[in-house]
N, C-alpha and C positions, 0 to 999 in steps of 0.2 A: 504494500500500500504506500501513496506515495508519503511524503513526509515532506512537513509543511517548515518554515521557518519564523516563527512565534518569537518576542520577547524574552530573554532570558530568565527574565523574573519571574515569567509564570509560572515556569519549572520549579523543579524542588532535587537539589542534588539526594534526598534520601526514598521521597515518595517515589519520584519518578524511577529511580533504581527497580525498589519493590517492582513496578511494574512492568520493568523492561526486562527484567531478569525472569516475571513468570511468561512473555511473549517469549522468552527465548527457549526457555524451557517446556514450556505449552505451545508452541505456534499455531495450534489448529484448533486452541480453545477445546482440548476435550475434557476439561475437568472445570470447576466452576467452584471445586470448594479454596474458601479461604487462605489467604497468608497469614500466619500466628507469627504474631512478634512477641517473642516472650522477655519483659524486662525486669520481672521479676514479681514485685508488690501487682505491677499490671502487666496484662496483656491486651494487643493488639487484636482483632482480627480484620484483615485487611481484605475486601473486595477484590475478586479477580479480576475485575474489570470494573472502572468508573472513573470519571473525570473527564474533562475536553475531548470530545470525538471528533470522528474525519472534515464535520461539517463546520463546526465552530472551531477547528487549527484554521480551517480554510477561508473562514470570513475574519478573524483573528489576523493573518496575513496579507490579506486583500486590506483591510481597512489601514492597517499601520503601511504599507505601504503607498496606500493614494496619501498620509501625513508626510512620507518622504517627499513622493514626488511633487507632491504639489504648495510647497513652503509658500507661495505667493498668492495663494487660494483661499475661497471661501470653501471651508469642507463640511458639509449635513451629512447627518445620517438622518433616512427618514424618519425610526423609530429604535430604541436600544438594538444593536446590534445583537446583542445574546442577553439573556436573561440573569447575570452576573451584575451585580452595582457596585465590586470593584473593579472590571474590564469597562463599565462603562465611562465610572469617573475617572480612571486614565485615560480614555478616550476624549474626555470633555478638560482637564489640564492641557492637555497636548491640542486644542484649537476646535474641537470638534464640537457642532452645532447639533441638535435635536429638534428635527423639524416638527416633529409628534411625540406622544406620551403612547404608551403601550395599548389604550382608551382608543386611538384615534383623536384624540382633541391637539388642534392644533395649538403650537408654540409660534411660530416662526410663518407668516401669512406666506400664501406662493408669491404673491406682490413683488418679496423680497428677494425674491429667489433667481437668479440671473443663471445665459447661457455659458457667462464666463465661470460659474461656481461650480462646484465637483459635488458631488448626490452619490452617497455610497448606500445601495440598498441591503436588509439587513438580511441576517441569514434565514429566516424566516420566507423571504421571498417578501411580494407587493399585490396591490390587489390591478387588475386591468385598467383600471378608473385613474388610480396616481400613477401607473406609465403610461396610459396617456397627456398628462397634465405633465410628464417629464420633458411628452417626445414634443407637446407643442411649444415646449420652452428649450426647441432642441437643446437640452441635457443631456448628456452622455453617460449612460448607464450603465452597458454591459462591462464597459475597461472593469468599475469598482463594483460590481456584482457579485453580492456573497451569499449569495442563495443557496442552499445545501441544496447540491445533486438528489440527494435523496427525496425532499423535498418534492424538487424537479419531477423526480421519478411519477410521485403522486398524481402529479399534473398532466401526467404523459397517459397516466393509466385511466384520469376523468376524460381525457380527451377520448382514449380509445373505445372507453362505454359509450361515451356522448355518439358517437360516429356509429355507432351499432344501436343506438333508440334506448339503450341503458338509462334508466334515472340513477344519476349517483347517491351513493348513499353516505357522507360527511362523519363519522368518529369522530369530534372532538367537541373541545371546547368552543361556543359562539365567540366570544370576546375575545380569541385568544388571535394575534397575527396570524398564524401561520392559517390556521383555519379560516379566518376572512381572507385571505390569498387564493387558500384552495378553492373555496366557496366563489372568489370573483372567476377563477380560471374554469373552473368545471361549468356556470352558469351561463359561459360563453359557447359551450359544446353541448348540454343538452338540460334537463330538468335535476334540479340539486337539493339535496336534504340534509342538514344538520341535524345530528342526531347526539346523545351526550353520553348515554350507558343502557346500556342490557332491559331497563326499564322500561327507556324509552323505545328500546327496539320490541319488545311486548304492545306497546301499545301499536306500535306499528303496524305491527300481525292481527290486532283487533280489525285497525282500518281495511286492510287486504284482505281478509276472510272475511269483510262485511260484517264485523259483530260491534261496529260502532260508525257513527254517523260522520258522514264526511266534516257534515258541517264543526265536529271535538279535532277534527284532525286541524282546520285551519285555525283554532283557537289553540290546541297545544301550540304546534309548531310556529306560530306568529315571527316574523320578520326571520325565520330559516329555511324559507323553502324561494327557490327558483320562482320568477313574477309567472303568472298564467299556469300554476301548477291546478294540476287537475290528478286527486288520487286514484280518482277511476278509471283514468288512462295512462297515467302517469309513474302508478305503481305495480303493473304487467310486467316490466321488466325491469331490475332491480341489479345492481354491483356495489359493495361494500371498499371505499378508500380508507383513510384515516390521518390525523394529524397527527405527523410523527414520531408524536413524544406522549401518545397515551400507551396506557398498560397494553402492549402486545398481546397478549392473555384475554384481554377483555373485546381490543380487537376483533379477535380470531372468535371469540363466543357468539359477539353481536352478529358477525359472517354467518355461524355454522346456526345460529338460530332463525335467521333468517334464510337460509339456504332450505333451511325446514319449513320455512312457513310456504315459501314458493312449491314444495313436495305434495305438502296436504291441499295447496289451493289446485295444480295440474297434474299431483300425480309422476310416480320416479321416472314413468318414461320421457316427460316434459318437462321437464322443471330447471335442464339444461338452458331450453329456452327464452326459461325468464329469472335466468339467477347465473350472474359470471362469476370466476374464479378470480379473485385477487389479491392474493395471499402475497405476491409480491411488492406489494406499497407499505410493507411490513420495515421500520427504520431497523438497519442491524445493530447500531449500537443502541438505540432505546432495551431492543431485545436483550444484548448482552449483559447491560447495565442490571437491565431486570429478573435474570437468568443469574446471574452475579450473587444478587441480590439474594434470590430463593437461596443458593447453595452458600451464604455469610449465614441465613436462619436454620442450616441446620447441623449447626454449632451450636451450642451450649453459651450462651452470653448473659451477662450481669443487665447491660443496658445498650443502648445502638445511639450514636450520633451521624446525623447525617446533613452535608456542609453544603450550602450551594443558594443561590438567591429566588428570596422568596415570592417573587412572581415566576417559579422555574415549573413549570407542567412537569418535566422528567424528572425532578427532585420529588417533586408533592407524590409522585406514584411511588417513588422506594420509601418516603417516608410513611406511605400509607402498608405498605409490605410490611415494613420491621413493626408496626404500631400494631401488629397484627399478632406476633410472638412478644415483643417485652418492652419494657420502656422506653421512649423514640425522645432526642431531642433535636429540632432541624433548627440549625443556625447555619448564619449567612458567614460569619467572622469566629473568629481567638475570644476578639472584644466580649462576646455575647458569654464567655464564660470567664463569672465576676472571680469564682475561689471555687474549692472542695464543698462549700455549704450552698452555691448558689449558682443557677446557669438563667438565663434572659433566653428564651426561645420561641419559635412560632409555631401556633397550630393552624394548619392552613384550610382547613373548613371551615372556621369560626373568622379566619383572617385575622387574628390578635395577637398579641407579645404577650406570652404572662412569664413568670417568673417561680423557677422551683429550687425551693431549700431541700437542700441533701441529697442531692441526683447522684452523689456518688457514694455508693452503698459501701457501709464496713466490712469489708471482705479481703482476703491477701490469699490466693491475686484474684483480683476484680477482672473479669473479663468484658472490653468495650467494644463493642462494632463501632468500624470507622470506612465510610462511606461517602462520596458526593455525588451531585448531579453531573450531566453531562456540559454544562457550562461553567465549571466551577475551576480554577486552577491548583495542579498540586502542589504551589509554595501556599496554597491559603489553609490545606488539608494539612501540611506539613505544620505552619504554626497552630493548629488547632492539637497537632499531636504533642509539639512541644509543649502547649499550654497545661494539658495535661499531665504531661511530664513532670512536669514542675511541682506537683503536688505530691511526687515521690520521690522524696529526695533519696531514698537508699533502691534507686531503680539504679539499672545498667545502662549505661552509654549507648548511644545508636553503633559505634563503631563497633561494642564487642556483642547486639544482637544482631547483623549483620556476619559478620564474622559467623555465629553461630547457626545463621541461616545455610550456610557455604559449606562448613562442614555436616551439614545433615544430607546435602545431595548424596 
């Protein structure tokens, strides 16, 4: 795979080791359980896979480079490049503009906005509406285009339903970019439906088996479906995408429940018909991340921290995995852990900060899952491990559990 050229800082001379060493040792990913660091008082268990993937090294590099090149520029990003609010506000020290808020609500009017200024699109992609409002302010897009391929992929695969009378079917979140991208992109090829989870794909099966009235289908779905949808023609034929940072798992459910409902409505000899296969718009590293994930819980752990910024879609689903087995704390920073009596962390169904005394339990050795989202950097995971650190003083040096990693090959 290729390899990107990122900031040096983002790295972490000890995380990024950990991880390079089980790519080298694993190259084909066929095991998924943990790294134990064992430094005595505590242990580690480290994620076989997590942190910055293919798509965000990729727009990571695109953007710091249009800062190179273009020293004499106005430089926007239309909306946070990655869902990280330390990669952003390095981005915004170093010159970088915020045309939008993650909301869509505008910062920066297009008024302002000139053909001599650079527009770096974020990795998320854009919806068809603001490339066009690029291309009539001939702004040059694709040079700084950080769009994940995979992304892309999604986009390729609405189009090929659209082209075949498919209504696509949207996995994700409404608010979220990437999902109003895919939503602008797919509604340009054929009839489009946001959908949110397994629930909603039930009610769905109600509308299509006729067990409930068209007229609940346009008041569920309100401001998510494609203008002139009609479910009575509209949902004959049916293919499942997804925003590429939902639970893979849930994915793949919403599909095969739906692959089911199109069986019982025409029957297994028909139902090829009216139900495509699209198991390939599946992101790999979302899957890895959360593949990772499963085999950190089935370990034996004290508690699970899991690092990454808290508008992160891909963070919110591992933290919702581990919260599933044992105590979860999601922070964004080191900062967010005050001492041994106290950590500041988010729960992100409720959207709030609270605050918990004694998160780390009297135990020797305390075992901690240590985890991040896919837009998170491993110097921020690193200080988070030091911080920890730090509360055991009669713990072993990184040098000599290392060391002791090497001799157990």
């Amino acid at each position: 795979m290729k390899s990107f050229e990122i900031p040096n800082f983002y790295r972490s001379s000890f995380i990024s080791f950990i991880k390079n060493r089980r790519k080298l040792t694993d190259p084909k990913k066929k095991s998924f359980t943990p790294t134990l660091l064992d430094f005595g008082p505590v242990q580690f268990l480290i994620a076989r896979h997590f942190g910055f993937c293919y798509g965000v090294e990729n727009a990571i590099e695109i953007a710091y480079k249009a800062i190179e090149e273009n020293s004499d520029k106005n430089i926007y990003l239309l909306s946070q490049m990655i869902h990280n609010p330390i990669v952003n506000k390095d981005l915004e020290e170093r010159g970088v503009k915020f045309i939008m808020d993650t909301h869509g609500s505008q910062f920066i009017p297009w008024d302002k906005i000139t053909s001599d200024d650079i527009v770096v699109v974020p990795a998320f992609g854009t919806t068809l509406e603001i490339e066009k409002i690029l291309k009539e302010k001939n702004i040059e897009t694709q040079l700084y285009n950080t769009t994940c391929p995979f992304v892309e992929r999604v986009w390729k695969q609405s189009e090929k339903l659209g082209n075949n009378d498919f209504t696509i079917i949207i996995h994700g979140k409404e608010k979220h970019e990437e999902t109003k991208a895919t939503f602008s992109h797919s509604t340009n090829n054929g009839h489009s439906l946001v959908i949110k989870d397994i629930i909603e794909a039930q009610f769905l099966e109600d509308i299509i088996l006729e067990k409930k009235a068209y007229a609940e289908f346009y008041q569920k779905f309100k401001g998510r479906h494609s203008l002139d949808f009609n479910p009575e023609k509209d949902l004959t034929k049916i293919g499942v995408v997804n925003q590429t940072t939902m639970l893979a798992t849930e994915t793949q459910e919403i599909a095969d429940f739906l692959k089911n409902t199109m069986i019982k409505k025409y029957g297994q000899q028909e139902y090829k018909n009216h139900f495509a296969d699209t198991r390939d718009t599946l992101c790999y590293a979302t899957n890895d991340n959360q593949q990772a994930t499963l085999g950190l819980l089935e370990v034996p752990a004290d508690l699970a921290i899991v690092v990454g910024g808290y508008n992160s879609s891909n963070t919110s689903h591992i933290v919702e995995l581990c919260e599933e087995k044992l105590p979860t704390y999601f922070i964004n920073s080191a900062d967010e852990i005050i001492s041994p009596n106290e950590i500041n962390h988010f729960i992100y169904n409720s959207q709030k900060h609270v605050k918990t005394k004694h998160f780390l339990k009297n135990k020797n050795p305390i075992k901690i899952i240590l985890t991040s989202g896919a837009s998170c950097p491993d110097r921020i995971v690193d200080e988070v491990l030091d911080k920890l650190l730090s509360f055991f003083p009669d713990a072993k040096q990184k040098d000599e559990v290392l060391s002791n990693l090497n001799a157990d090959e």
